[in-house]
C-alpha positions as CSV (number, residue, x, y, z in Angstrom):
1,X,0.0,0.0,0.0
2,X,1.4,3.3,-1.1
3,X,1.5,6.0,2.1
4,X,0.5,9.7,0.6
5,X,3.0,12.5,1.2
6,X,0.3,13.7,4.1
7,X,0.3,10.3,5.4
8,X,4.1,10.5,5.9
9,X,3.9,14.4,7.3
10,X,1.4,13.1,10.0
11,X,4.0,10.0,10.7
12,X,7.1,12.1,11.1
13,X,5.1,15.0,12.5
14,X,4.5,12.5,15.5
15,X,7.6,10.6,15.9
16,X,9.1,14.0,16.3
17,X,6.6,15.4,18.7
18,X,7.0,12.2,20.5
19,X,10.8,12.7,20.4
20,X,10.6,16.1,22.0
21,X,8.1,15.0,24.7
22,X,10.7,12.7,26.1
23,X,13.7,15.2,26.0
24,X,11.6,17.7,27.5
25,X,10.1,15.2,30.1
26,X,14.0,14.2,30.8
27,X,15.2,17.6,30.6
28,X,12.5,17.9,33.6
29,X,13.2,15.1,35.5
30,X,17.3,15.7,35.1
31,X,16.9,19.2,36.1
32,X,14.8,18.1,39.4
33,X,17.5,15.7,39.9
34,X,20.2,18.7,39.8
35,X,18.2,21.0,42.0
36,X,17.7,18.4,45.0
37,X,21.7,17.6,44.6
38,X,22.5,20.8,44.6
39,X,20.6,21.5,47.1
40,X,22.5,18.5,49.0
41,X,25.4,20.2,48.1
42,X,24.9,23.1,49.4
43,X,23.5,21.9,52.4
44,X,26.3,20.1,53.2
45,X,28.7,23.6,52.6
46,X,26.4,25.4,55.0
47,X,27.1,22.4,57.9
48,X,30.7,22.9,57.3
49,X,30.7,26.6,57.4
50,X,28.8,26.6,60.5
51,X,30.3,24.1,62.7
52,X,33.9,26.0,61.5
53,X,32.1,29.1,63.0
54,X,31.8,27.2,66.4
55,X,34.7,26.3,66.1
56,X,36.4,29.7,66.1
57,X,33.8,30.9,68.8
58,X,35.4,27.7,70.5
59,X,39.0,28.9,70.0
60,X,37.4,32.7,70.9
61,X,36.1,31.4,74.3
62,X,39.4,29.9,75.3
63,X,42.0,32.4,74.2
64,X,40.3,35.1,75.7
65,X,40.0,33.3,79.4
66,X,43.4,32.5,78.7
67,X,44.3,36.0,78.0
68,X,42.4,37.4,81.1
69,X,44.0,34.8,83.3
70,X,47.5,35.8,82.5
71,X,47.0,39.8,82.4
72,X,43.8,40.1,84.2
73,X,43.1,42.4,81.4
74,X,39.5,43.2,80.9
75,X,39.9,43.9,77.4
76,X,40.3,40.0,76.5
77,X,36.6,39.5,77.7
78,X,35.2,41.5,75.5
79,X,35.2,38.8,72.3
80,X,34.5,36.2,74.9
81,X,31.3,38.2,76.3
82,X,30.0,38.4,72.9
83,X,30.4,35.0,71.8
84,X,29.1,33.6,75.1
85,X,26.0,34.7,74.5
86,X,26.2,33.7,70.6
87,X,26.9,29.9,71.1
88,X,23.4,28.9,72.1
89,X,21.7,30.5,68.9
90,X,24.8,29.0,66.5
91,X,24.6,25.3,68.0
92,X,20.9,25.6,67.5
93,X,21.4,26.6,63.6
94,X,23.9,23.7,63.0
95,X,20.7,21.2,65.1
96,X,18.4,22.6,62.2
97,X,20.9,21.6,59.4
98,X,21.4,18.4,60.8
99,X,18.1,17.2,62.3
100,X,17.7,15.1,59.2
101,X,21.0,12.8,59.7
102,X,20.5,10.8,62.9
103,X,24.3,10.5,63.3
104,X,25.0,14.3,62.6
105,X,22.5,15.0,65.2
106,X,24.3,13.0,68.1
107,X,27.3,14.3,67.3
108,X,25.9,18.0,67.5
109,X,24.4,16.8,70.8
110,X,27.8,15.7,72.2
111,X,29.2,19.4,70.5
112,X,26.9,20.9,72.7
113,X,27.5,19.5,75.6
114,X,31.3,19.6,75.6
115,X,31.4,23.6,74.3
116,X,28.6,24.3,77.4
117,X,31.5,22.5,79.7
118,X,34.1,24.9,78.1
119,X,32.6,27.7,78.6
120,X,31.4,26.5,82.1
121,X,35.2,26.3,82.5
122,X,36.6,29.8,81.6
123,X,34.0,30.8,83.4
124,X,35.1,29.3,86.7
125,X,38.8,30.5,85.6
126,X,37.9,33.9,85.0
127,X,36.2,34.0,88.3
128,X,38.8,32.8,89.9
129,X,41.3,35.0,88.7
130,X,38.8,38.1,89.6
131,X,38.9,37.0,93.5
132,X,41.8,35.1,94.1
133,X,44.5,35.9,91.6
134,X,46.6,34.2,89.3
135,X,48.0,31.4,91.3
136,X,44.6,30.0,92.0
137,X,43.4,30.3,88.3
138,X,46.6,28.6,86.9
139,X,46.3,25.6,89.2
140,X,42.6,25.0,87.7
141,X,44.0,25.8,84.4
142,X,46.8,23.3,85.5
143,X,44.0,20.7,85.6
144,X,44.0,20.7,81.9
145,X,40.3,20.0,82.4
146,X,39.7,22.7,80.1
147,X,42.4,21.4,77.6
148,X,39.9,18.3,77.4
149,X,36.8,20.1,77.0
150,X,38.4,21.9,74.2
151,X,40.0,18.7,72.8
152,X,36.6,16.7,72.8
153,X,35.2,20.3,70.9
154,X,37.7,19.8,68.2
155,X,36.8,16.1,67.9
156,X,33.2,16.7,67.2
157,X,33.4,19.3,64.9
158,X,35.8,17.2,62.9
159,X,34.0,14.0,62.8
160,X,30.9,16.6,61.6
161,X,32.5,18.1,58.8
162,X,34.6,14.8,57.8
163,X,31.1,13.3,57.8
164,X,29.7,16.0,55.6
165,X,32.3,16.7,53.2
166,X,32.4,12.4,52.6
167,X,28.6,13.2,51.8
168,X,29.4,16.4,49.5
169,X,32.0,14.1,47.3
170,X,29.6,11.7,46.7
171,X,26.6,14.5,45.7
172,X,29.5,15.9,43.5
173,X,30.1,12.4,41.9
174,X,26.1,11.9,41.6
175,X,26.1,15.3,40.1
176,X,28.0,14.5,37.6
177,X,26.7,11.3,36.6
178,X,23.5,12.9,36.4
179,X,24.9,15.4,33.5
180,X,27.0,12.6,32.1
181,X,23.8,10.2,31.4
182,X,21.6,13.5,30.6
183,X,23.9,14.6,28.0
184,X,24.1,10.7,26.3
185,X,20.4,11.1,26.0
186,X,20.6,14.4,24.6
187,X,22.6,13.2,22.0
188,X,20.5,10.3,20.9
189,X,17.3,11.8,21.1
190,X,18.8,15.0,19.3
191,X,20.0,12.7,16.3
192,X,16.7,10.5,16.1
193,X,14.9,13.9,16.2
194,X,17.4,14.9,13.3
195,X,16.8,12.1,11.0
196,X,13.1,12.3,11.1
197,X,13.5,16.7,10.6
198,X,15.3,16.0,7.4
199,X,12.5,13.3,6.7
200,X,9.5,15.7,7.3
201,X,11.6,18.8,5.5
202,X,11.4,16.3,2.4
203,X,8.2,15.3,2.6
204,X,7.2,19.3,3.4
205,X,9.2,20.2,-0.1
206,X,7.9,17.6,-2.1
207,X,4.4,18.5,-1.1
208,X,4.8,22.5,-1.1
209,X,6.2,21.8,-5.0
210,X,2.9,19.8,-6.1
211,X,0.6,22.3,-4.5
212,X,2.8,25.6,-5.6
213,X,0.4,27.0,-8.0
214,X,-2.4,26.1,-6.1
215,X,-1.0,27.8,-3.0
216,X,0.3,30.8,-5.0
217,X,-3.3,31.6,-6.4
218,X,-5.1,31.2,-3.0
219,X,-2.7,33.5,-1.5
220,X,-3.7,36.0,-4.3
221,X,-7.3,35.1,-3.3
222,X,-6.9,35.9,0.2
223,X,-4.3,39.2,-0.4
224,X,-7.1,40.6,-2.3
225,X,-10.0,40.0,-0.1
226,X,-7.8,41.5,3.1
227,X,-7.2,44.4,1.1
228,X,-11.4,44.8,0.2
229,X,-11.9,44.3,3.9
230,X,-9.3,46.7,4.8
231,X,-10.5,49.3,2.7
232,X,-13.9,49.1,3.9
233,X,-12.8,48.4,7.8
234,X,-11.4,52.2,7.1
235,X,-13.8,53.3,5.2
236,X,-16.5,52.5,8.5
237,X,-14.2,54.1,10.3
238,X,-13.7,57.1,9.0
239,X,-17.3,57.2,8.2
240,X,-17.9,56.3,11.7
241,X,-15.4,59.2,12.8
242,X,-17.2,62.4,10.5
243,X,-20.4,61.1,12.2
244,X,-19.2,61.3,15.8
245,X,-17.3,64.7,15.1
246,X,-21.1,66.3,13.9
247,X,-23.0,65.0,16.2
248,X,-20.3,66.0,18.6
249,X,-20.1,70.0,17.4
250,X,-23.7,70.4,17.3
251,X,-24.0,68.5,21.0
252,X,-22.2,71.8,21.8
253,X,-23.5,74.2,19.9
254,X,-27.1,73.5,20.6
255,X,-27.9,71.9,23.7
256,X,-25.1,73.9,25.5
257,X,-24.7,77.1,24.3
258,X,-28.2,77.7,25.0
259,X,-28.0,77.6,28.7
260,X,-24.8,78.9,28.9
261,X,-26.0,82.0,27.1
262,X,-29.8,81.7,30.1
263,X,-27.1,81.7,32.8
264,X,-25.0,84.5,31.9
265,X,-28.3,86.6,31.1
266,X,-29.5,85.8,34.3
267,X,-26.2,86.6,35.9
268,X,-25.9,90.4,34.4
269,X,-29.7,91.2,35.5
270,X,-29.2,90.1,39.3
271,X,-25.9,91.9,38.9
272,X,-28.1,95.0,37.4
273,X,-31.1,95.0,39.3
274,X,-30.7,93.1,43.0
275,X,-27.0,94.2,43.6
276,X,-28.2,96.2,46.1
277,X,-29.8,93.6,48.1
278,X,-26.8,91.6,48.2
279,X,-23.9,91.5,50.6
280,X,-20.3,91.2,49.6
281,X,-20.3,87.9,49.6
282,X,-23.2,87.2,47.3
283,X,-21.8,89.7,44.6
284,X,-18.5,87.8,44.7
285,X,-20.4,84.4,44.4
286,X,-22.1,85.9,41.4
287,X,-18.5,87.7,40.1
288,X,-17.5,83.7,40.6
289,X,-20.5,82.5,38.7
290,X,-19.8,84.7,35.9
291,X,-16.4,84.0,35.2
292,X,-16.8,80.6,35.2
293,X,-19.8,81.2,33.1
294,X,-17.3,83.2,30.8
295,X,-14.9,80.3,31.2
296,X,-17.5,77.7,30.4
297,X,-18.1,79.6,27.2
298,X,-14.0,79.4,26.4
299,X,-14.4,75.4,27.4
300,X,-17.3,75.0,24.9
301,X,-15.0,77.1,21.9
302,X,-11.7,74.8,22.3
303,X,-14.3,71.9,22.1
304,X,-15.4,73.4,18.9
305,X,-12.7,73.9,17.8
306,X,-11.3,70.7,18.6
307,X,-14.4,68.9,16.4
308,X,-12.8,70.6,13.5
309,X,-9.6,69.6,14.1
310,X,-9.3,67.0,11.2
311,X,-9.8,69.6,8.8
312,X,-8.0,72.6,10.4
313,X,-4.6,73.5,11.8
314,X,-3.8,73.4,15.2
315,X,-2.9,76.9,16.2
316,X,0.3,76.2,17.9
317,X,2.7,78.4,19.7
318,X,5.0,78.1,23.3
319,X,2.6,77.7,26.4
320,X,3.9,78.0,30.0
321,X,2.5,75.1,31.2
322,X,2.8,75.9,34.9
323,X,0.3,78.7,34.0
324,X,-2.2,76.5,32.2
325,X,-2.2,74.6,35.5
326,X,-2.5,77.8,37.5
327,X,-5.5,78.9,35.4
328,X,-7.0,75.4,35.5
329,X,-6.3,75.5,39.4
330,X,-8.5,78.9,40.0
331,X,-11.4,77.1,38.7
332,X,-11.3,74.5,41.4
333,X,-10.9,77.3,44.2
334,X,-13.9,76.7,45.7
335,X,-13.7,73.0,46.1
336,X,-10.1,72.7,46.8
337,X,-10.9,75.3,49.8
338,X,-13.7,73.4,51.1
339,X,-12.1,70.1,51.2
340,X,-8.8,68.9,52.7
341,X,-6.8,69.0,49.5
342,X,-2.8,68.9,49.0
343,X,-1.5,70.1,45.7
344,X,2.1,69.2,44.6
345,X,3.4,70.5,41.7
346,X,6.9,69.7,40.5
347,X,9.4,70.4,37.4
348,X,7.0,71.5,34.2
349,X,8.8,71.7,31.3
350,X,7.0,74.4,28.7
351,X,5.9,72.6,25.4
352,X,4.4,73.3,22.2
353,X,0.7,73.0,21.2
354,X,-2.8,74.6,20.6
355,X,-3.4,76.5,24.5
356,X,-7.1,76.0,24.3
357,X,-6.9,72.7,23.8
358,X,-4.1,71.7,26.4
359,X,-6.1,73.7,28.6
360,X,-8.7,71.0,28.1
361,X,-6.3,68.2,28.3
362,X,-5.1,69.8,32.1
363,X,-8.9,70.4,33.1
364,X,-9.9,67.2,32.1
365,X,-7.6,65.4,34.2
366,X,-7.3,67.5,37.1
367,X,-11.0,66.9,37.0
368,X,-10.9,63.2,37.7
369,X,-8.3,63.7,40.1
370,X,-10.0,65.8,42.3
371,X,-13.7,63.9,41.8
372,X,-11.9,59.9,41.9
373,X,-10.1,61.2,45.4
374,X,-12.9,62.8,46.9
375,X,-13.7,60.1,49.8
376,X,-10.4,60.3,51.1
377,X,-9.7,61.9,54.2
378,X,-6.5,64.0,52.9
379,X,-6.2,64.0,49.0
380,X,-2.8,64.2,47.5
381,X,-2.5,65.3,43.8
382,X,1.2,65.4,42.4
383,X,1.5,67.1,38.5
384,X,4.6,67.1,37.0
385,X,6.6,66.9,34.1
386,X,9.8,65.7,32.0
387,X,11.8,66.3,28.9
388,X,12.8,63.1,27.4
389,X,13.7,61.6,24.0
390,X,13.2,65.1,22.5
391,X,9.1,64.7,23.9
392,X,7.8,66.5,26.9
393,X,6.1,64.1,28.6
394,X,3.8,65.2,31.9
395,X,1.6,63.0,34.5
396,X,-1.2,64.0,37.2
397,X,-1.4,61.4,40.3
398,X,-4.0,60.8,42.4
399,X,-4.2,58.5,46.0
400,X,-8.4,57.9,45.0
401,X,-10.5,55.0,43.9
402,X,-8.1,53.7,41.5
403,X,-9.2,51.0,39.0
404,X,-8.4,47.2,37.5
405,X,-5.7,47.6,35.0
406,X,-7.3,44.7,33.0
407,X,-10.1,47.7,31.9
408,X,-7.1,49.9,30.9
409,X,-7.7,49.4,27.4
410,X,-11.6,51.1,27.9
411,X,-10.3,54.2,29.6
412,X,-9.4,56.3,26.3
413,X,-13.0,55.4,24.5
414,X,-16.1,57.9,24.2
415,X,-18.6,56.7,27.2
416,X,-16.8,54.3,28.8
417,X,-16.4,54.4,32.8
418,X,-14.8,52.3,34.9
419,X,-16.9,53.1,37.3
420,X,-20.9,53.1,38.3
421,X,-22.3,57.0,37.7
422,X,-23.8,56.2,41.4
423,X,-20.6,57.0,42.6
424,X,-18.8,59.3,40.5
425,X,-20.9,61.9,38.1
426,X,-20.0,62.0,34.6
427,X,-20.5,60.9,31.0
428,X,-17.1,58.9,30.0
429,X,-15.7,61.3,27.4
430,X,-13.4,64.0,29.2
431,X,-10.2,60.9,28.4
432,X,-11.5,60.5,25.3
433,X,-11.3,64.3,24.6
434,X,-8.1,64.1,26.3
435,X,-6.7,61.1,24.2
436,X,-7.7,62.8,20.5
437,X,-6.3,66.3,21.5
438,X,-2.8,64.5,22.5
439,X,-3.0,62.4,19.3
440,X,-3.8,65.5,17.5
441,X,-0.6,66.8,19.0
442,X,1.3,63.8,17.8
443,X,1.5,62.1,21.6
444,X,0.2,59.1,23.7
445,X,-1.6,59.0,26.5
446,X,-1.4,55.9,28.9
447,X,-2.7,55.5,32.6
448,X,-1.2,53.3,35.8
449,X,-3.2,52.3,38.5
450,X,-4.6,49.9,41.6
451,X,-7.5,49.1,42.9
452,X,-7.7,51.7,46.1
453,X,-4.3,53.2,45.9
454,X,-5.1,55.6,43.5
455,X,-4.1,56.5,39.7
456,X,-2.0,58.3,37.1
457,X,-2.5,59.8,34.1
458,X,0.6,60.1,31.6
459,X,0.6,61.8,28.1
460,X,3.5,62.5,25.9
461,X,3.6,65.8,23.1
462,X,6.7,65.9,21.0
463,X,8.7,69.2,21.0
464,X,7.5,70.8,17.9
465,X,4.5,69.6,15.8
């Protein structure tokens, strides 16, 4: 029976996947093999370390009694005060390296005991010494009771690290056997793989040549129809994008003008006919009123003027930026002085750009700083700024609300919130304003936040546009 050139693709296909399951599954099990020893290794290094550590406190604790003894110099106590009081917590450590091993436990055990003895020792000495002089305190050191405390210290420690560094030689030696057969199996696995590669690339060649001009024509096919649907994905788009940007400039034209132009009427008669009744108070709220009605009216032209923006120039020219935050500041003067607010305003490098529309951009998102941090007790807002890769590039943080990074892609889009209107008034197209006037500029904008720890707002503009 003849086997079809797919036949023999699916054939090698599967001896090879086959092939790489097993070197992956021993690459797994021969890498887990190398960890535990090394961990054995290393384990073993850390017993050796540490009983040569009590060692030295060993050698510490008798050389300074000795020392004391013969000069009944304080100064020699010193080292031997603060490893008396070390040796418990070090004999304890070597216990825990060693709890596993039976043997190595004992002999830790018999460690113990015989450094306690020692120390027992130059403690009687140095006692001695302190009340009856030198004479006394050689003839116990005479004894050379302490010589065999110190001698049964060395003994242990010894047969501990002769017992460990027999173990590390023969982790060492398993080690590398463990590379030696890993590697063999590499080798074989690597050539079987090899043969049957070559085998599939044939079979892949001679199968590619007898479907050529099939394939070449369906990829024609499907180059052309990507381009149709292309063209008319864009096409929606764009069509998509005129109809927002009407509906968009008459939104403001219409519906808002209107009662901007009912507020600022009403404004100039009470100004007109009831100043008289008012206090000085009332007159400024109403002086208030109307320059924010005045600056509403500004708000509303930039917007305007922002909905023409595909088919008219930005008007750019140097701003000062830390005055574009100033202004935007003053129209939050009421709130930020009725609420426990701390502004922080660092470095804020000037930039290039259409000012009514930064404006927007700074209002915007001083905006959702102040309204996202409002339930805080103290709300901290930082602004600042950068040059950087020829871009100035300028962030406003919050400590507020926050929100899930996962619905970071949503934030730039018309009407989307992240959060329920219950809580927090507004409409979902302030970052969308903000996103096209910083794309208009030629930057990016991109956002960082968590859940309750607050956010920030980042947007790039290039130096010149």
């Amino acid at each position: 029976m003849k086997i079809s050139i797919l036949q023999k693709l699916i054939v090698f296909s599967i001896i090879i996947l086959v092939g790489n399951g097993i070197l992956g599954y021993s690459v797994y099990k021969s890498n887990q093999k190398l960890r535990d020893s090394e961990q054995r290794v290393k384990h073993a290094e850390q017993v050796i370390s540490q009983s040569g550590k009590i060692l030295s406190m060993g050698m510490e604790i008798e050389s300074g009694s000795r020392g004391f003894v013969l000069t009944n110099d304080s100064n020699y106590l010193e080292p031997f005060s603060s490893v008396k009081l070390s040796v418990p917590d070090q004999i304890t450590t070597l216990k825990n390296l060693v709890q596993n091993n039976p043997m190595q436990l004992q002999r830790v055990d018999s460690l113990e005991f015989y450094m306690n003895k020692r120390l027992d020792f130059s403690l009687i000495t140095i006692e001695l010494r302190s009340k009856h002089g030198l004479n006394t305190a050689i003839a116990l050191v005479s004894s050379k009771l302490g010589k065999l405390y110190s001698d049964k210290m060395r003994y242990f420690i010894y047969a501990i690290q002769e017992e460990e560094t027999k173990l590390l030689h023969q982790r060492m030696i398993a080690n590398e056997r463990i590379a030696d057969s890993f590697n063999e199996l590499t080798i074989i696995l690597f050539f079987i793989m090899l043969v049957f590669t070559i085998l599939l690339v044939i079979a892949t060649g001679k199968n590619m040549i007898k479907n050529k001009e099939k394939q070449r024509q369906a990829d024609e096919l499907v180059i052309t129809n990507q381009k149709l649907v292309l063209q008319s994905h864009e096409k929606e788009k764009q069509v998509a994008a005129n109809k927002e940007l009407e509906t968009f400039s008459y939104s403001v034209s219409h519906d808002l003008r209107a009662p901007l132009r009912h507020i600022a009427g009403f404004i100039d008669l009470l100004m007109k006919n009831n100043a008289s009744q008012l206090d000085a108070a009332g007159i400024r709220y109403l002086n208030i009123i109307s320059e924010s009605a005045h600056e509403m009216g500004n708000l509303i032209d930039a917007l305007l003027t922002f909905s023409r923006l595909s088919r008219t120039e930005l008007m750019g020219k140097q701003c000062n930026t830390k005055n574009m935050i100033n202004q935007t500041l003053r129209i939050f003067s009421k709130e930020l002085s009725e609420r426990n607010v701390e502004i922080i305003i660092s470095d804020l490098p000037d930039t290039i750009g259409d000012e009514n529309l930064l404006n927007q951009v700074w209002l915007n998102l001083i905006s959702n700083a102040l309204k996202y941090s409002r339930n805080e007790e103290k709300a901290i807002i930082e602004i600042g700024g950068k040059i950087e890769n020829n871009k100035s590039i300028f962030y406003v943080r919050d400590n507020g609300v926050g929100f899930d990074m996962k619905y970071a892609d949503k934030l730039f889009g018309v009407f989307q919130r992240l959060h329920k209107a219950r809580d927090f008034e507004g409409i979902g197209i302030g970052l969308a304003n903000v996103n096209r006037i910083i794309s208009r500029h030629g930057g990016v904008c991109w956002a960082d936040s968590e859940v309750g720890k607050g956010a920030t707002f980042s947007f790039s503009l290039p130096n010149k546009i």
